[in-house]
C-alpha positions as CSV (number, residue, x, y, z in Angstrom):
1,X,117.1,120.3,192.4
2,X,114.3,118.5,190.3
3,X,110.8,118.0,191.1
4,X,109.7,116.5,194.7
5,X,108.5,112.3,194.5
6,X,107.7,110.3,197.0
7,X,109.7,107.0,196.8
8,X,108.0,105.3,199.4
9,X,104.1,105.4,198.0
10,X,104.9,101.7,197.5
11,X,107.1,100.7,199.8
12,X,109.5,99.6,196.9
13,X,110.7,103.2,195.5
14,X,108.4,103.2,192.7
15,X,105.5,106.1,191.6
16,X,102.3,105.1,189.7
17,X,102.9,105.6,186.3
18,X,99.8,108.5,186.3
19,X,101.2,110.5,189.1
20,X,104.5,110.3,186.9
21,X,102.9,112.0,184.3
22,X,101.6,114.3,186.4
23,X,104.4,115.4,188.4
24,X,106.1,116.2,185.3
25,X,103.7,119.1,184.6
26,X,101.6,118.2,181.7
27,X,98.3,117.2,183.2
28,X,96.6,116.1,186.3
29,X,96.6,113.2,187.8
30,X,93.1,112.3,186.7
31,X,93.8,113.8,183.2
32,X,97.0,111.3,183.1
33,X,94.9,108.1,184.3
34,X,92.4,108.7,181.6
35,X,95.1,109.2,178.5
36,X,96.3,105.6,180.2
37,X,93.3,104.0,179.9
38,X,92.8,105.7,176.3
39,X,96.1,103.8,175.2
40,X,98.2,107.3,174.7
41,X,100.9,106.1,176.7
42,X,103.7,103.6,176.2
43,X,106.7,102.7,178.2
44,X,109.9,101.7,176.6
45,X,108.0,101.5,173.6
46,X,105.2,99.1,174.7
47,X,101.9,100.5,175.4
48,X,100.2,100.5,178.5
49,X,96.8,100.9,179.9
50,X,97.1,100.2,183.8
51,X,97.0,103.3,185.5
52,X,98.1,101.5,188.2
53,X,101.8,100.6,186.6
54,X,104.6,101.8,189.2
55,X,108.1,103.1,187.4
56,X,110.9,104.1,189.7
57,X,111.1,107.3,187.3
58,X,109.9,109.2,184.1
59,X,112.5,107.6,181.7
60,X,111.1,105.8,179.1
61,X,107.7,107.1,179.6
62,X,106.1,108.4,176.5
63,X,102.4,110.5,175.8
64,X,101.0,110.3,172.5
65,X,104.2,109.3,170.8
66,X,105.8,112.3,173.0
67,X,109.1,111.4,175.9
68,X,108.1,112.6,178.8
69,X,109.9,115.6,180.3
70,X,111.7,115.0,183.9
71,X,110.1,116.5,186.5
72,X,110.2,120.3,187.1
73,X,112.3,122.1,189.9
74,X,110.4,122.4,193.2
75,X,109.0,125.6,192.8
76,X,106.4,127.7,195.5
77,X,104.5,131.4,194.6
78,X,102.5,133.4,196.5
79,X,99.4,135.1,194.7
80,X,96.8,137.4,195.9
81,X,93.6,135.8,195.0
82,X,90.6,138.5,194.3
83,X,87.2,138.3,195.0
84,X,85.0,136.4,192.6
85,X,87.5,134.1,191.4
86,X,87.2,130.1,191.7
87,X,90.0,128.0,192.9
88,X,90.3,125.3,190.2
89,X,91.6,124.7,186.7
90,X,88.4,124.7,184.9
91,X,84.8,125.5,185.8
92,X,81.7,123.9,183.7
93,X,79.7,127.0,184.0
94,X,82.6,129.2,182.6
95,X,83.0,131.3,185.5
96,X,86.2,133.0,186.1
97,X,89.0,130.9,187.8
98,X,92.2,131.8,189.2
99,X,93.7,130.1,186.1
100,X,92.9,133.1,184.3
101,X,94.3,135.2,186.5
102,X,97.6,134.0,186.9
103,X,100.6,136.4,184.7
104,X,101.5,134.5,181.2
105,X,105.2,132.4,182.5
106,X,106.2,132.1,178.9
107,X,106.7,128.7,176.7
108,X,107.9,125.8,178.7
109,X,106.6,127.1,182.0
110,X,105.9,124.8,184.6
111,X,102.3,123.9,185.6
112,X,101.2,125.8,188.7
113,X,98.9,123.4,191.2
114,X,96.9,125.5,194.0
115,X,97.4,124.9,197.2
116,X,94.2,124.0,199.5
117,X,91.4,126.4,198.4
118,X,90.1,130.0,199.4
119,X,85.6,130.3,198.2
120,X,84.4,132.8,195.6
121,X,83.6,134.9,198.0
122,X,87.3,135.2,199.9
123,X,90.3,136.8,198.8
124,X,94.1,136.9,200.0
125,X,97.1,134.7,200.3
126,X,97.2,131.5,197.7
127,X,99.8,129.6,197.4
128,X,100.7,127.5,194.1
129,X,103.9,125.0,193.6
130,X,104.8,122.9,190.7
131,X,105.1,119.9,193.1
132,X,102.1,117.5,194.0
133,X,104.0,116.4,196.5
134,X,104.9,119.5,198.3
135,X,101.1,120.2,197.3
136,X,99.9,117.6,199.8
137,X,102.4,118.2,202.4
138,X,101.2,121.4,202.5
139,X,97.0,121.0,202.7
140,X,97.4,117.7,205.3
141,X,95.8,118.8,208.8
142,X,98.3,116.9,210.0
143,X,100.7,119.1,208.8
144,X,99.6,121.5,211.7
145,X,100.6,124.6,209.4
146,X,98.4,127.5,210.6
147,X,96.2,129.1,208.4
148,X,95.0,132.9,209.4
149,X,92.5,135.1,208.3
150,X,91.2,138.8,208.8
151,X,87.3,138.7,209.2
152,X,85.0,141.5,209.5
153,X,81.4,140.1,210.5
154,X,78.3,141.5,211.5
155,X,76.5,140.9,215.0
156,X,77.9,140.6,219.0
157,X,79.7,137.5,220.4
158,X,81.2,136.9,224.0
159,X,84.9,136.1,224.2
160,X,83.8,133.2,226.5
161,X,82.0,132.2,222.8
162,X,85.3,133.0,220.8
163,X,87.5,130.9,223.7
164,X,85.1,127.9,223.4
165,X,86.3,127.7,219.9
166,X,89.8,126.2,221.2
167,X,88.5,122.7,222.1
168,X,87.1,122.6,218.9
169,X,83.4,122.8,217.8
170,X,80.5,119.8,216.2
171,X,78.4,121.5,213.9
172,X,75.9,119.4,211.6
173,X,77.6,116.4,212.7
174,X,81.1,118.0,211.3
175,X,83.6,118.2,213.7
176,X,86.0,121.1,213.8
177,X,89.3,121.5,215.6
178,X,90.8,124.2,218.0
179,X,90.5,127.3,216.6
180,X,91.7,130.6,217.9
181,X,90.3,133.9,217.3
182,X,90.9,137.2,218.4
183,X,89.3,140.5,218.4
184,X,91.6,142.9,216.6
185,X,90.2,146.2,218.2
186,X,88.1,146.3,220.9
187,X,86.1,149.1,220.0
188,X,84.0,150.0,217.0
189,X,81.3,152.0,215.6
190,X,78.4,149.7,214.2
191,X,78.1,146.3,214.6
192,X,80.8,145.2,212.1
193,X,84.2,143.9,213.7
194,X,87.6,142.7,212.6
195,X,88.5,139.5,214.0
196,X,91.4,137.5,213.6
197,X,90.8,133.6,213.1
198,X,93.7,130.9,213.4
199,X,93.5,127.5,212.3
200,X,94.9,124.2,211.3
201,X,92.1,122.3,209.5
202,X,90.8,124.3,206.4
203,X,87.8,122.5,206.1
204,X,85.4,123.6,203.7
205,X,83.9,127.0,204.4
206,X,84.9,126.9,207.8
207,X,85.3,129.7,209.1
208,X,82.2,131.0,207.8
209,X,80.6,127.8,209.2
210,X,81.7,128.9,212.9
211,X,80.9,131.9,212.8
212,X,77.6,131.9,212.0
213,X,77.5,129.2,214.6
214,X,78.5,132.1,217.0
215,X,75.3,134.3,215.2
216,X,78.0,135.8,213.2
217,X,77.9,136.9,209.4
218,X,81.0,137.0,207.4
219,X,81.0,139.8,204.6
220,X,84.8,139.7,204.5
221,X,87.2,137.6,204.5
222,X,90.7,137.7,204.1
223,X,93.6,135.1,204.3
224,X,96.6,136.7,205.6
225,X,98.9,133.8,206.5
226,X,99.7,130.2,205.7
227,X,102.3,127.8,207.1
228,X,104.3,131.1,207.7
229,X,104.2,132.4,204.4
230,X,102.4,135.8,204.5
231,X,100.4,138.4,202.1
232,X,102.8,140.7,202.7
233,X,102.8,143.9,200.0
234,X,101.7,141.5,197.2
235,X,99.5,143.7,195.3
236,X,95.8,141.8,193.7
237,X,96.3,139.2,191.3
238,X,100.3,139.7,191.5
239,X,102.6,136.5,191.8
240,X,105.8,136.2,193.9
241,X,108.3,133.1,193.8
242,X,109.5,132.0,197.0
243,X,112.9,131.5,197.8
244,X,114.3,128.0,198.1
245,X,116.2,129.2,201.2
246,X,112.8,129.9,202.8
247,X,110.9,127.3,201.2
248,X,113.9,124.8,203.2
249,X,113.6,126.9,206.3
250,X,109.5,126.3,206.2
251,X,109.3,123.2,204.7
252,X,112.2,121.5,204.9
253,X,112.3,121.1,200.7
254,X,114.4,123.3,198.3
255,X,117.9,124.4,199.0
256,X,119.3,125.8,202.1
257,X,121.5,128.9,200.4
258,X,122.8,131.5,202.9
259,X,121.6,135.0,202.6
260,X,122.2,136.5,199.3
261,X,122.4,139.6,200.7
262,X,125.3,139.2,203.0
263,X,128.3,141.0,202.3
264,X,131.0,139.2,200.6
265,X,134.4,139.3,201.8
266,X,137.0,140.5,199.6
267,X,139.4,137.4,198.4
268,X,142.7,137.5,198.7
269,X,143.3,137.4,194.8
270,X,141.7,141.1,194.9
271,X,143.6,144.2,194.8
272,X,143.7,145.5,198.0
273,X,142.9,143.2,200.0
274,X,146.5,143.1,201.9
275,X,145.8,146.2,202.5
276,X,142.3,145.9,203.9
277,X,143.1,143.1,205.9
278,X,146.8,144.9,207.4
279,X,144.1,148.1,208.4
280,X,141.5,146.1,209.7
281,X,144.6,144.2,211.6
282,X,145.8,147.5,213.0
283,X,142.4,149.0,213.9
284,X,142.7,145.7,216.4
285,X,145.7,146.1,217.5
286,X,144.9,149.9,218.6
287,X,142.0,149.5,220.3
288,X,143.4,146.8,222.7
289,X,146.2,149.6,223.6
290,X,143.5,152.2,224.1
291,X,143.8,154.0,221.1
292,X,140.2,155.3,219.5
293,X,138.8,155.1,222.4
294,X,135.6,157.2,223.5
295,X,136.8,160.3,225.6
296,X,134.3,158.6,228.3
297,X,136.2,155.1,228.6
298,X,138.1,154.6,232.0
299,X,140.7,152.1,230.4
300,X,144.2,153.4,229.5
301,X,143.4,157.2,230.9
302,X,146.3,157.2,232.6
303,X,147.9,160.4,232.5
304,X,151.6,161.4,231.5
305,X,153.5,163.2,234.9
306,X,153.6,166.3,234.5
307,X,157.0,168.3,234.4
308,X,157.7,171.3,236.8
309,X,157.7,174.3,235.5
């Protein structure tokens, strides 16, 4: 299965001709609109320099004298993000990203695009996909895909204050939606607790926002959760693929396969399988006359009469 597009930004089952270039994994959207502009980019030969152009495909699209590739497999991984990385492609101050955390994928790899965004200063689940598409679907609040976190913070708070948070919350003129949290054990030494926070929203620096609403402060954070996919056993810094059968099951994208772990059922070309299936046919056949039974079972006890002696 290629790359998701969306054939109905238009209305007419065409893409802009920068989101093209995007999707196809060789540079962001806003990296593709300015080679446009710069005249790096012709169609069917002809140059042009309206970002703006729709194409119903990448055919015919070439960058800096270069055809453009066809769009890459829909593709999601999980990766643990650590503490003290930033969630972008490039930082002006040189600061670490996540970019330069990611394992090397080899020549030819796809482009990995982050999904929503986790501060400096939080760590855990990240996902990334080689779809823009999917990349949207996927941070939209209206979505509704849950987003949960593990926080410790320091200081006291009510649960009528932690229930208040479900009708959602103004703060500095920002309006946040319902978000649940619960205490994840009830008693503690110190002032520090483990709370667990559920949302929808993923505004920026939300959670640490509300809680210091509450007269909370955050000093961890940890996102455990998102859309259904979990941390799980990933290890720091380590990348997993997900499976297109759960991607389809989540998302509805990918390919519905069935379990790959399901036993297969010899065919009837294989040696033995007459013979498997004529044992299997008698095992059947025996236990609907009785035979096999538990000692316990009350069905076909009946008893031979006995002779006289």
């Amino acid at each position: 299965m290629t790359g998701l597009m969306d054939p109905n930004e238009t209305g007419t089952g065409l893409n802009r001709l920068a989101k093209i270039i995007a999707h196809s994994g060789l540079c962001s959207r806003r990296d593709a609109e300015k080679m446009i502009l710069e005249g790096r980019v012709s169609v069917h030969g002809s140059v042009v320099t309206d970002p703006a152009t729709s194409l119903p495909d990448w055919q015919g699209v070439s960058v800096d004298g270069t055809p453009l590739s066809a769009p890459p497999d829909v593709q999601l991984y999980r990766f643990y993000k650590p503490l003290g990385a930033l969630v972008t492609d490039r930082d002006p101050e040189g600061r670490k990203t996540v970019y330069d955390l990611l394992p090397k994928m080899g020549p030819g790899a796809p482009r990995l695009l982050a999904v929503g965004r986790l501060d400096i200063n939080s760590e855990g689940l990240l996902l990334f996909t080689t779809s823009p598409v999917l990349k949207r679907k996927l941070e939209l609040p209206d979505s509704g895909l849950a987003r949960i976190y593990r926080v410790r913070a320091h200081g006291i708070v009510t649960d009528k204050q932690l229930s208040a948070l479900k009708d959602g919350v103004t703060i500095d003129e920002v309006t946040y939606g319902s978000v649940i949290v619960e205490r994840e054990t009830q008693k503690e030494s110190g002032l520090n607790r483990w709370y667990r926070f559920t949302l929808t929203e993923g505004k920026n620096r939300e959670i640490r926002k509300l809680a210091q609403h509450l007269g909370l402060q955050v000093n961890r954070l940890i996102r455990v959760s998102y859309g259904g996919l979990t941390l799980g056993s990933l290890a720091r810094m380590e990348l997993k693929e997900v499976s297109r059968a759960r991607m389809f099951e989540l998302f509805g994208v990918g390919t519905e396969r069935k379990s790959s772990w399901a036993k297969a059922k010899p065919k009837a070309t294989k040696p033995g399988h007459r013979k498997a299936a004529d044992k299997k046919r008698a095992a059947k056949d025996g236990r609907r006359m009785g035979i096999g039974r538990s000692p316990n079972s009350t069905r076909n006890t009946r008893q031979p009469p006995r002779r006289g002696r």
